[in-house]
Structures are given as C-alpha cells and as structure tokens.
SEKEGU-415724 format. One line per 10 residues: for each residue x, y, z of N, C-alpha, C. Coordinates in Angstrom, 2 decimals. Atoms other than C-alpha are relative to their C-alpha. Layout:
// residues N
X/Y/Z/X/Y/Z/X/Y/Z  ...
This chain:
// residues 257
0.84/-1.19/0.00/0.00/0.00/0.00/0.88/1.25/0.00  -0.67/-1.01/-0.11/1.05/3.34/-0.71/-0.63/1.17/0.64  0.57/-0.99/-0.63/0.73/6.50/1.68/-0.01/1.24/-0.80  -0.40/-1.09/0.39/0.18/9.71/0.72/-0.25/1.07/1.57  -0.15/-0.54/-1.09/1.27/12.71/3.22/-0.36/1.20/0.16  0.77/-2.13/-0.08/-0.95/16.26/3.83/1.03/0.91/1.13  -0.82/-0.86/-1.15/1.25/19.13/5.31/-0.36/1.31/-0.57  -0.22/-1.23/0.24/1.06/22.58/4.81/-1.09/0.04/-1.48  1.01/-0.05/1.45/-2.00/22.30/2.17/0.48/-0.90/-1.12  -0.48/0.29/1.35/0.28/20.37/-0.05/0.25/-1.70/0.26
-0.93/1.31/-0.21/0.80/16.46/-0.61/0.92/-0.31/-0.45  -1.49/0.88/0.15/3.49/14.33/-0.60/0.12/-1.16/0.08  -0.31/1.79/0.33/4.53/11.20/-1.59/-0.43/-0.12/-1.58  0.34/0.93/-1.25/3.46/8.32/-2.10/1.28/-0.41/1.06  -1.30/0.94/-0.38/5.58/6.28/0.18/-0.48/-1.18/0.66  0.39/1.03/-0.09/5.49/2.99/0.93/-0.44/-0.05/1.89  0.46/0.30/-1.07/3.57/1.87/4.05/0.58/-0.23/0.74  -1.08/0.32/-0.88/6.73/0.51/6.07/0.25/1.17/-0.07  -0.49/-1.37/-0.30/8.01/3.91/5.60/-0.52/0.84/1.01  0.20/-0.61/-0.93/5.66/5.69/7.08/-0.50/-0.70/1.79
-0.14/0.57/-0.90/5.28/3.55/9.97/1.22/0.01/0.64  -1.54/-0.18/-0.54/8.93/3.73/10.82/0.33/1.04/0.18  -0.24/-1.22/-0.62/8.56/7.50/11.02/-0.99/0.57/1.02  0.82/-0.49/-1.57/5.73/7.55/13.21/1.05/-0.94/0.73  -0.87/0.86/-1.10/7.88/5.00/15.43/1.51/0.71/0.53  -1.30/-1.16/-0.73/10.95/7.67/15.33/-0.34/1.40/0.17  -0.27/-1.65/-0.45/9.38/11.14/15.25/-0.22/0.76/-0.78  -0.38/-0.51/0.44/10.07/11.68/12.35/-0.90/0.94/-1.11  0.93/-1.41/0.72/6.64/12.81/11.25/-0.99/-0.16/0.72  0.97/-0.33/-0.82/3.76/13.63/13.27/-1.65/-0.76/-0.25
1.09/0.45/0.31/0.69/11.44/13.99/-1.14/0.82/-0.47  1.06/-0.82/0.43/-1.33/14.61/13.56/-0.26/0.28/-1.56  0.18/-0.15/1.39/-0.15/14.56/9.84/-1.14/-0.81/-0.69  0.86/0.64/0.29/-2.93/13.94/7.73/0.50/-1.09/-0.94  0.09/1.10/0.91/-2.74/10.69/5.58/-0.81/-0.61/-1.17  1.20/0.36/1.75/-4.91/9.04/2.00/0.99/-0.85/-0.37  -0.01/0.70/1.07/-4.64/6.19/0.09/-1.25/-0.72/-0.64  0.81/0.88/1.47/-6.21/4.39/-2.90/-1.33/-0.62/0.85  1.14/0.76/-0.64/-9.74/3.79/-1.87/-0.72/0.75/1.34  0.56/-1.15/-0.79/-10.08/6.44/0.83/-0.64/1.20/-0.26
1.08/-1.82/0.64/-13.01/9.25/0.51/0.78/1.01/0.77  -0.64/-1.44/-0.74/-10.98/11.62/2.79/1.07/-0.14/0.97  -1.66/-0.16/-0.12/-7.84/12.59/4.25/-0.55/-0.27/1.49  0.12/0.10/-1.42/-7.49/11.52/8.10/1.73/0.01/0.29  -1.16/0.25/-0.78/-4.67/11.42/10.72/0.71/-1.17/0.44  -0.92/1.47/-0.43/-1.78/9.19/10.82/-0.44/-0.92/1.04  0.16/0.47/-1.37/-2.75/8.30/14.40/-1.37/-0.64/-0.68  1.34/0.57/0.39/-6.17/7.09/12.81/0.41/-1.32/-0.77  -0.41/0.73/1.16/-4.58/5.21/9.92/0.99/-1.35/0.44  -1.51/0.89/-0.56/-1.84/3.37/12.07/-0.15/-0.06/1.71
-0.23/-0.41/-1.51/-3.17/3.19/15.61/0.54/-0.88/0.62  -0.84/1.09/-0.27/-1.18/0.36/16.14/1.37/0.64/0.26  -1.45/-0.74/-0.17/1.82/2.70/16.16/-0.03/0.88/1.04  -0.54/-1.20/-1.09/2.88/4.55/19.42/0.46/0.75/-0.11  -0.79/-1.71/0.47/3.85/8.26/19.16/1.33/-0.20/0.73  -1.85/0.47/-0.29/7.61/8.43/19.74/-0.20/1.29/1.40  0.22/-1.18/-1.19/6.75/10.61/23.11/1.22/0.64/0.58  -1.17/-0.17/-0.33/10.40/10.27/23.82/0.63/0.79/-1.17  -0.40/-1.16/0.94/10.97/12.53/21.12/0.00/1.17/-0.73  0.46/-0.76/0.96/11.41/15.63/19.36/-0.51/0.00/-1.10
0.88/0.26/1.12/8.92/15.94/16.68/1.09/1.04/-1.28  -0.94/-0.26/0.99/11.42/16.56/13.46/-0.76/-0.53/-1.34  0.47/0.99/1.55/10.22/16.31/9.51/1.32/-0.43/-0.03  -1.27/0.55/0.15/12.33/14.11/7.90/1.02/0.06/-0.85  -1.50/-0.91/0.03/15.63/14.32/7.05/0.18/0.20/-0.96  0.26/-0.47/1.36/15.21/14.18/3.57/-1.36/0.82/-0.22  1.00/-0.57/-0.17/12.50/16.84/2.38/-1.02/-0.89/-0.57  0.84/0.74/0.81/9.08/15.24/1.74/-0.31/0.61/-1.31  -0.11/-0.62/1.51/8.44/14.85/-1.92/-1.31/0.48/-0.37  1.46/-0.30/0.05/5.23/16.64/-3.10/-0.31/-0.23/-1.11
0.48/0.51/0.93/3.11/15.32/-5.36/0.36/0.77/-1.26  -0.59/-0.57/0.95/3.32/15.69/-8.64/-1.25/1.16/-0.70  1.16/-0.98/0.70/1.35/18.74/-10.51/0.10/0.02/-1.13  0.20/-0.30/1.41/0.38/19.05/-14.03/0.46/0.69/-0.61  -0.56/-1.12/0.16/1.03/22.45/-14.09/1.53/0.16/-0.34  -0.93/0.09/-0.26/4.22/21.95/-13.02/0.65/-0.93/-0.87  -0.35/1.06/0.82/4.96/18.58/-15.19/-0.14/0.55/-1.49  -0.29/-0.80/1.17/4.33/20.61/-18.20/1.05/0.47/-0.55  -1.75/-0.61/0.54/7.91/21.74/-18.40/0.91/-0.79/0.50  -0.65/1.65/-0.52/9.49/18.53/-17.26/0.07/-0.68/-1.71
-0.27/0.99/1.10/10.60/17.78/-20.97/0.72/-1.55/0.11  -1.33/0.90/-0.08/12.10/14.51/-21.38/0.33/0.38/-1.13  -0.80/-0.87/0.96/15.16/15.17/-23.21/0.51/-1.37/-1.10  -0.39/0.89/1.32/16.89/13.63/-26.51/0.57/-1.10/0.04  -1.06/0.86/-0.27/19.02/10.85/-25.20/-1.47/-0.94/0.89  0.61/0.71/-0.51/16.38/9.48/-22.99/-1.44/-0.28/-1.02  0.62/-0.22/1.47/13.93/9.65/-26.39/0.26/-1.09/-0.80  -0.42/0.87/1.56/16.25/7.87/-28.70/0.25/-1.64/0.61  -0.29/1.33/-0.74/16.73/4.92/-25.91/-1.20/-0.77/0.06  1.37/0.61/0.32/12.82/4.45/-25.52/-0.06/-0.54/-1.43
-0.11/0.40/1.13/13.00/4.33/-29.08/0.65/-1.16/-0.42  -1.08/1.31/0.38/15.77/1.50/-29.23/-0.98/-0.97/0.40  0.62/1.40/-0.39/13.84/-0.72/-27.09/-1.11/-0.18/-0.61  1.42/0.54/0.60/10.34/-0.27/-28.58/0.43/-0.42/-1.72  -0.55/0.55/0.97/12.30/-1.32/-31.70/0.46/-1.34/0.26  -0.16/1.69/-0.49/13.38/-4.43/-29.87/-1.06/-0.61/-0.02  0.88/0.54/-0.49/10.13/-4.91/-28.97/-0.75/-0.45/-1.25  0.64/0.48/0.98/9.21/-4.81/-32.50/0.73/-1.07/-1.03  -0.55/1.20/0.84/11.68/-7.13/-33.96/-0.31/-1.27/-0.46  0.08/1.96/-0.03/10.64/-10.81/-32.76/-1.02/0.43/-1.10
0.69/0.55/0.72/7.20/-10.13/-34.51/0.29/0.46/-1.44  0.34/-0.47/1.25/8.05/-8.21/-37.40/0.94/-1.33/-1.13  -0.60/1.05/0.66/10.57/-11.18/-38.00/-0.82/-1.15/-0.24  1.30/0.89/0.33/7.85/-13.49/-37.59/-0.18/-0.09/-0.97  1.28/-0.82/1.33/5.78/-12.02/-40.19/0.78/-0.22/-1.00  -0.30/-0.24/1.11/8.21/-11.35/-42.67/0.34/-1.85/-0.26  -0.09/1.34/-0.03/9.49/-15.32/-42.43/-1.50/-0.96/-0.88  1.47/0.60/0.47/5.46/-16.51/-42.85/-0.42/0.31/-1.27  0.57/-0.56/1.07/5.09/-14.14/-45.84/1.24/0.19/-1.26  -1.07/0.08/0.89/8.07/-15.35/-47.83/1.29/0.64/-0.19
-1.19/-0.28/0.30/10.89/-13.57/-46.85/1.70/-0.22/-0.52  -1.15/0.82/0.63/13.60/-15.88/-47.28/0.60/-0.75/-1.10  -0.22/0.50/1.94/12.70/-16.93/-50.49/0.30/1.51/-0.75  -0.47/-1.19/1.02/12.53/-13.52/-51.67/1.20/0.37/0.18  -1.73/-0.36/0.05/16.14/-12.67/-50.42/0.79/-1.17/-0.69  -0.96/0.91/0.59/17.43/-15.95/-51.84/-0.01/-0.01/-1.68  0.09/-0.37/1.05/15.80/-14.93/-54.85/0.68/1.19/-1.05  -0.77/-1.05/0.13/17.20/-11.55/-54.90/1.33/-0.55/-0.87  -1.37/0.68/0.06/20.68/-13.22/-54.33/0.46/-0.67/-1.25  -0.22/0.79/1.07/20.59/-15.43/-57.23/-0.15/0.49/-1.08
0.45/-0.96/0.92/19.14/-12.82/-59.67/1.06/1.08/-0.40  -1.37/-1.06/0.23/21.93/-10.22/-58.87/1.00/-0.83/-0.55  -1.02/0.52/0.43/24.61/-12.83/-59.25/0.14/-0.24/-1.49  0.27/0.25/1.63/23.26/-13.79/-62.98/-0.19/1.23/-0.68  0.58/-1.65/0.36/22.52/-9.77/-63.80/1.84/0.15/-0.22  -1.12/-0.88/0.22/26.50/-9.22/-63.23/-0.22/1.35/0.10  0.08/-1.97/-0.30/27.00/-5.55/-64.11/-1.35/0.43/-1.16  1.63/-0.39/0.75/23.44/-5.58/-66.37/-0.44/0.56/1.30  0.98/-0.71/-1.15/21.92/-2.56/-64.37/-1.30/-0.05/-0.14  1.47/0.79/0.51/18.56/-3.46/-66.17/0.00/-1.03/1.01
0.41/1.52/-0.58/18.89/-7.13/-64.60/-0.38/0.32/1.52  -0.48/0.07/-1.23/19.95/-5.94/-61.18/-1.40/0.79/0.58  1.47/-0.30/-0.64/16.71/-3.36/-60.93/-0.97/-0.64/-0.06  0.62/0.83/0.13/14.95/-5.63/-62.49/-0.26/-1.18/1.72  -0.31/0.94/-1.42/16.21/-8.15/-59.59/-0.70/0.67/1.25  0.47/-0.66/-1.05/15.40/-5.60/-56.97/-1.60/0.30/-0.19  1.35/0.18/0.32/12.38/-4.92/-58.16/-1.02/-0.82/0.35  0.77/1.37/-0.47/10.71/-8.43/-57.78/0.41/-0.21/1.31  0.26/-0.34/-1.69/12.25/-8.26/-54.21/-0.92/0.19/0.66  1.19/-0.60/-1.02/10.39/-5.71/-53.03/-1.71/-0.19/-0.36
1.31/0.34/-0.01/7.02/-6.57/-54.75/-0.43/-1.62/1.01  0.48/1.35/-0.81/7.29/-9.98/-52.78/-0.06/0.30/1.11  -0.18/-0.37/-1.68/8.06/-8.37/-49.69/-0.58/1.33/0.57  1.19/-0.99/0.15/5.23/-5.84/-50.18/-0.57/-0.20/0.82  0.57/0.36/-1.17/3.02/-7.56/-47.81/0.05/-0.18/0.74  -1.23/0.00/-1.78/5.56/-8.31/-44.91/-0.15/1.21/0.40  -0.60/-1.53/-0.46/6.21/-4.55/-44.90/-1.11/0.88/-0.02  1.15/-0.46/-0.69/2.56/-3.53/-44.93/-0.51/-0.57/1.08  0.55/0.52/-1.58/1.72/-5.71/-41.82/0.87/0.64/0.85  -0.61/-0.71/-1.80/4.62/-4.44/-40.19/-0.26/1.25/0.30
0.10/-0.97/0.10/3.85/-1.13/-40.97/-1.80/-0.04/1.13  1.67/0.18/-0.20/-0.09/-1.77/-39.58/0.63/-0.59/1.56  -0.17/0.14/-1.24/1.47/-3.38/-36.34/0.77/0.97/0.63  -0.98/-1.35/-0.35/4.49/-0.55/-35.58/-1.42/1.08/-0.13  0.50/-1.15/-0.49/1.63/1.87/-35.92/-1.18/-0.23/0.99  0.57/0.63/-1.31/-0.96/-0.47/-33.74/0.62/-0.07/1.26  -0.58/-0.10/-1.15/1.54/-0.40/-31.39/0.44/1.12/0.51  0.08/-1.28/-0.24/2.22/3.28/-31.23/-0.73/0.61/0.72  1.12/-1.25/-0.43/-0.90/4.58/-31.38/-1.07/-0.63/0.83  0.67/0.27/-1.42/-2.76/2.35/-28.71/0.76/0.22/1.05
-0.97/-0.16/-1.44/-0.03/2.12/-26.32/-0.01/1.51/0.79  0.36/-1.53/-0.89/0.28/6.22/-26.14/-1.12/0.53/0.16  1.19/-0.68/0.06/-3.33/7.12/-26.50/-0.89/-0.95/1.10  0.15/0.75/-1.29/-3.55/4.24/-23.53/0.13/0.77/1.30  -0.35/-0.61/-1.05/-3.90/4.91/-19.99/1.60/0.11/0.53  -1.42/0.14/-0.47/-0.21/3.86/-19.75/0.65/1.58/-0.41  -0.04/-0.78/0.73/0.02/7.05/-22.46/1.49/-0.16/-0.43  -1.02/0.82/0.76/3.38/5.09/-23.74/-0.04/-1.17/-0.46  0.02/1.18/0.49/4.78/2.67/-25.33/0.80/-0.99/1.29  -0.74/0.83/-0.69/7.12/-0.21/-23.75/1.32/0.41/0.12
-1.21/-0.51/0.02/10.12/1.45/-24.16/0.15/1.46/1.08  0.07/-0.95/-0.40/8.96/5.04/-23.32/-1.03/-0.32/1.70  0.64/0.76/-1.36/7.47/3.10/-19.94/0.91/-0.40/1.11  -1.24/0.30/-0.54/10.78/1.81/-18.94/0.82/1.39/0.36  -0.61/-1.01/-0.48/12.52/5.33/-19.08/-0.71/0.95/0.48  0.50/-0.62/-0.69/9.93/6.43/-17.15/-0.35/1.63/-0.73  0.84/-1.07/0.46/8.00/9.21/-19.81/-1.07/-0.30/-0.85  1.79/0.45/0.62/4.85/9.63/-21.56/-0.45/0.94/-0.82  0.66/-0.88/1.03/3.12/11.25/-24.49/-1.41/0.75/0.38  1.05/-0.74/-0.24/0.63/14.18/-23.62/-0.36/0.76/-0.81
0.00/-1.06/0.91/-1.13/16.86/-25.66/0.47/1.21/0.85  -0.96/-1.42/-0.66/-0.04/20.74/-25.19/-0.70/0.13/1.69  0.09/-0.26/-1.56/-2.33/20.61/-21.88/0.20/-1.09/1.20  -0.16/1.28/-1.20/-0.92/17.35/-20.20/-1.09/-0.60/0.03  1.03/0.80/-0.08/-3.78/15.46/-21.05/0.13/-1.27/-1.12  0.34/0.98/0.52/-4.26/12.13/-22.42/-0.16/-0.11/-1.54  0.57/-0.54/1.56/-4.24/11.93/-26.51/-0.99/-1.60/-0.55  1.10/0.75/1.00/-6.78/10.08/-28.60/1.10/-0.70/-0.59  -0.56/0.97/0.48/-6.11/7.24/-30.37/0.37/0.90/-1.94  -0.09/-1.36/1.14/-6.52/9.92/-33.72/0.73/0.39/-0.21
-0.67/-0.52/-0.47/-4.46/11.80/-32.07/1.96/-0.85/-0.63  -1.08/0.76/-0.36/-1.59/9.23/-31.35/0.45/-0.36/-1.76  -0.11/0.43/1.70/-2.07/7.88/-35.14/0.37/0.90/-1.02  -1.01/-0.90/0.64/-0.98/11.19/-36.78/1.08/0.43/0.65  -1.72/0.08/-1.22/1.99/11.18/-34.31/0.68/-0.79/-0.87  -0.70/1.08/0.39/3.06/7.90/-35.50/0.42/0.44/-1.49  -0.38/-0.31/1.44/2.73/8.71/-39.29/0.75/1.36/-0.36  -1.04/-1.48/0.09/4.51/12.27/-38.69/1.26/-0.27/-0.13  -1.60/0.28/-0.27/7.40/10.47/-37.60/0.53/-0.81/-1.59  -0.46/0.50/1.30/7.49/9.28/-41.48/0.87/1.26/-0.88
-0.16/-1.04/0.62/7.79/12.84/-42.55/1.45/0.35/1.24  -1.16/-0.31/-0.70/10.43/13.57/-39.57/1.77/-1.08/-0.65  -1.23/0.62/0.44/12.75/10.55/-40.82/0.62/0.45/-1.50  -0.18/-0.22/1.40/12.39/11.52/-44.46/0.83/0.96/-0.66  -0.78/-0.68/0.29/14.07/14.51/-44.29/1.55/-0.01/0.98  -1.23/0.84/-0.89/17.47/13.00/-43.06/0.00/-0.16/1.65  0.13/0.32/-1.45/16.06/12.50/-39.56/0.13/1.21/0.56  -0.17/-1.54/-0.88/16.19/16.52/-38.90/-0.94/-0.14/1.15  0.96/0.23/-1.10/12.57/15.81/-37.46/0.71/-0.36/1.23  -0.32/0.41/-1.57/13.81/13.79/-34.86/0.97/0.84/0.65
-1.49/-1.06/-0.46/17.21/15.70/-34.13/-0.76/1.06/0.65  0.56/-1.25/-0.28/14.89/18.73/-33.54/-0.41/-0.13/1.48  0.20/-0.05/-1.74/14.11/17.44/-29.88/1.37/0.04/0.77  -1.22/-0.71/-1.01/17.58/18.60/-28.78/0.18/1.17/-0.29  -0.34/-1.41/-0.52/17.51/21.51/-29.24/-1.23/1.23/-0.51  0.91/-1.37/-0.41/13.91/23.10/-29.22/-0.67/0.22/0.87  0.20/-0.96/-1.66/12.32/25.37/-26.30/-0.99/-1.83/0.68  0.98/0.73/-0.54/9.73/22.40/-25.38/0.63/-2.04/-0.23  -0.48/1.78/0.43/11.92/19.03/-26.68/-0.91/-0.46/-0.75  1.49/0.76/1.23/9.21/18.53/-29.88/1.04/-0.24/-0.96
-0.47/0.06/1.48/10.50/16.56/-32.79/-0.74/0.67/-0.71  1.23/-0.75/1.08/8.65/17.68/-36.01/-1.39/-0.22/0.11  1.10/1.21/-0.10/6.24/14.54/-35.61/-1.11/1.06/1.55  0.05/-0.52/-1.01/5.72/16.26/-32.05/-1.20/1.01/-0.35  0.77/-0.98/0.36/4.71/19.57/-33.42/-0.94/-0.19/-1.25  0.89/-0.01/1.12/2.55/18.77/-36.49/-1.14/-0.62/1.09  0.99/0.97/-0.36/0.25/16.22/-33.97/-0.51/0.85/1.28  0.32/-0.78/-1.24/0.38/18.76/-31.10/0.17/-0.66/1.15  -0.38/0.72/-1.93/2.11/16.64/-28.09/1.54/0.37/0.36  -0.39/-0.32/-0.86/4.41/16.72/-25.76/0.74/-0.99/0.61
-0.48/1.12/-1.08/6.82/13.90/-23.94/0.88/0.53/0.80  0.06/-0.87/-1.86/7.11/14.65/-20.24/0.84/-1.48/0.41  -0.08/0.56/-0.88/9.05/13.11/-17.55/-0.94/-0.48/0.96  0.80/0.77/-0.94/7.17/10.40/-15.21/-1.10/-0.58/-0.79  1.08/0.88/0.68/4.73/7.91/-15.80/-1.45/0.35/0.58  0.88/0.08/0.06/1.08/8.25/-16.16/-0.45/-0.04/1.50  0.49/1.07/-1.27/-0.05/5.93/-12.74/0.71/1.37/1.22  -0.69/-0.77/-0.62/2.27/8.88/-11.13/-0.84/1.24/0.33  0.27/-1.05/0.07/0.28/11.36/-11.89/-1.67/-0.18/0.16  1.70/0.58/-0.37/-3.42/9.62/-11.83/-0.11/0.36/1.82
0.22/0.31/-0.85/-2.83/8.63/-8.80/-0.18/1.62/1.06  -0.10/-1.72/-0.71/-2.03/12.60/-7.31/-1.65/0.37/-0.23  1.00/-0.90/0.46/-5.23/13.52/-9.24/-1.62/-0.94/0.76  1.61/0.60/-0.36/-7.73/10.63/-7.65/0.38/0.76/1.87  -0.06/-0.22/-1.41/-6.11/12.01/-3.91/-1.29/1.19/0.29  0.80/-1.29/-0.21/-8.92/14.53/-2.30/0.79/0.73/0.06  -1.52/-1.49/-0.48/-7.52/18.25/-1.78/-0.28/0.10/1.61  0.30/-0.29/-1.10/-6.89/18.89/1.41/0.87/1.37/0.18  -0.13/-1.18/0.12/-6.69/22.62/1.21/-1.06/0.48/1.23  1.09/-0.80/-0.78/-9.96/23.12/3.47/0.41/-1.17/1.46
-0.75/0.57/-1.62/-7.79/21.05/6.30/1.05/0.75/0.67  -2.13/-0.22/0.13/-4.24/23.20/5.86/-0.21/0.36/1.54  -0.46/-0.56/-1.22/-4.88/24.83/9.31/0.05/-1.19/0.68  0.18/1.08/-1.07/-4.74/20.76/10.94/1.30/-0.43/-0.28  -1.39/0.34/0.19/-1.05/20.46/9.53/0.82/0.27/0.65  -1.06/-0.36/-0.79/1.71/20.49/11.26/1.04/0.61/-0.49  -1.56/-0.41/1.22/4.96/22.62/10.05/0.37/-0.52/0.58
C-alpha cells in the first residue's frame, strides 16, 4: 500500500507503508499529519490510519531528514521535458520490442525466399543494371506484404499504447515518460495515429525531425509539433494517482509545520 502525506495544504509522496510507519515510530513525522490512500473518501490522521503505532513521546517531533516529496502537478509537469538521449533509448527498445514479430511475419510471408531470390538474380545480372533493378524490383514486390503488416502493427503499437492509460509505449514506460497533448492530457487514439505517421515525414528529411528534440524550447521533434504533443518526464499511474487524492486545502490549518 502506498501513503500519501498532507502538510502545509500540499501532498506528498506516495511512500510505501513501512516507511511511514517507521517515522511515526521515530518522530520523524507527526501522527497529527494527515494521511490518504487508494480507496479512501478523505484525508485523516496518521494516528487514525496506524493506531497500532505509538507516538515516539520520547521525542522531538522533526520532519524528515530528507524533504518530503510533493506530489506531482500538471502544471508543473508541463515543463518537465524529457530530453533527446532518454527519447532515442525508448526508441531503441520499442524497436526491440518490434523485432521478434516483425521477424515473424516477414518469415510466414516469404521472406527468405525472396532474399534468396534476390541473391541469385543479382549474381546472374552481373553488371546488367537493367537485370539488377529488375532483380530488386521483384524483391520488393514480394516483400510488399511483410512490410505492410509491419507497418499496420508498428503503428498499432504506437498509437494504442500512447493514447492508452499507460500514455506510452514499452520502451517510453521503462525510461519512465509519456506522451501528452499541449495541456498534459491524455491523446486520442486519432491523435496518437498522426503522431506515429509524422514520424514518417520527420525521418524523411534525413532525420532533422527527430534531431529537432535537442535543441527546441519544449523538446518537440517535427512529428511532435505537427500532432500537437508533448513527452514529459514520469509515468502516467504517477500522476493519476495525485489527481484521484482529495484536496486537502480546506484542512491546511490541521497540519503540522
């Protein structure tokens, strides 16, 4: 279970349940502080939440020693770009992620004949540049249909994953960021799907698109700015979770500094 911690009008956390039990047991934060988690209609006092825990009487009442962390705000998460390096790494892995099947696929839908075909076509072409486009040619019409499924899964997997409550993919999940529109909100699946196909027009012109999230005011590739989003530091569940807590603004005078 995770706590969350009311002080001064403002929360903080979460933190894990042993935690705060081990600072009511030293001191180190005050049973009077109010407390909330997942499933609670309203904010109450530690001492309510944990009466199993004895106030540290033998002690000065001290916050603790690290400052508590306060939730996270929207407002505030709005300028929390994630930056280019942590971008192009999500990117690596949700490219891993798309490998096994796209290898699949292409295998089931004749790939290995068509490269062996290739292979054998060029070798008999020599330096006939006729033969050799020729050769290439029949390649890629065989491997036409591999490369529209993968194309139809890489953008199924895009544009549900970010327009998901997760609002990433598997990659951009792991480095802990997430795709929002300009007001930190959640994008449509619509949405997400001219994202994905932007990033055709960002690679096309030697990958400037992408490059462009190091070094503009907000971290938007091109893809970014044509679709109207945004990738923020922290995950989704991070930020839900702040927004299902009640406010406890019409408590602040029961806080303790």
């Amino acid at each position: 279970m995770e706590v969350w911690i009311g002080r001064d009008g403002e929360r903080h956390g979460p933190y894990s349940e042993s935690d705060v039990r081990e600072w009511l047991r030293t001191g180190k934060v005050s049973s009077d502080d109010l407390g909330w988690y997942q499933g609670m209609t309203d904010w109450k006092p530690l001492s309510a939440l944990f009466p199993e825990e004895p106030p540290a009487l033998d002690r000065v009442y001290s916050p603790p020693k690290a400052p508590l962390q306060t939730a996270p705000s929207a407002e505030r998460s709005l300028e929390d770009h994630a930056g280019f390096w942590k971008r192009v790494v999500a990117y690596i892995l949700d490219y891993i992620v798309l490998v096994i099947p796209n290898l699949g696929i292409s295998k089931l839908l004749g790939a290995d004949a068509a490269q062996s075909a290739l292979m054998q076509s060029a070798q008999g072409a020599g330096a006939d540049p006729g033969a050799l486009m020729s050769a290439y040619g029949a390649f890629y019409s065989a491997m036409l249909p591999a490369m529209l499924v993968q194309i139809v899964i890489a953008w199924l997997y895009f544009a549900v994953c970010e327009s998901s409550s997760w609002q990433a993919t598997l990659g951009k999940l792991a480095m802990g960021i997430r795709v929002v529109d300009l007001k930190g909100q959640r994008i449509s699946f619509l949405r997400a799907t001219g994202r994905y196909f932007a990033k055709m027009l960002s690679g096309m012109i030697l990958c400037i698109g992408y490059l462009m999230v190091a070094f503009t005011e907000r971290k938007q590739g091109l893809h970014d700015m044509i679709a109207g989003t945004l990738v923020l530091n922290g995950r989704a569940n991070e930020f839900a979770a702040a927004k299902s807590a009640p406010s406890n603004e019409t408590n602040k005078g029961s806080f303790n500094a």
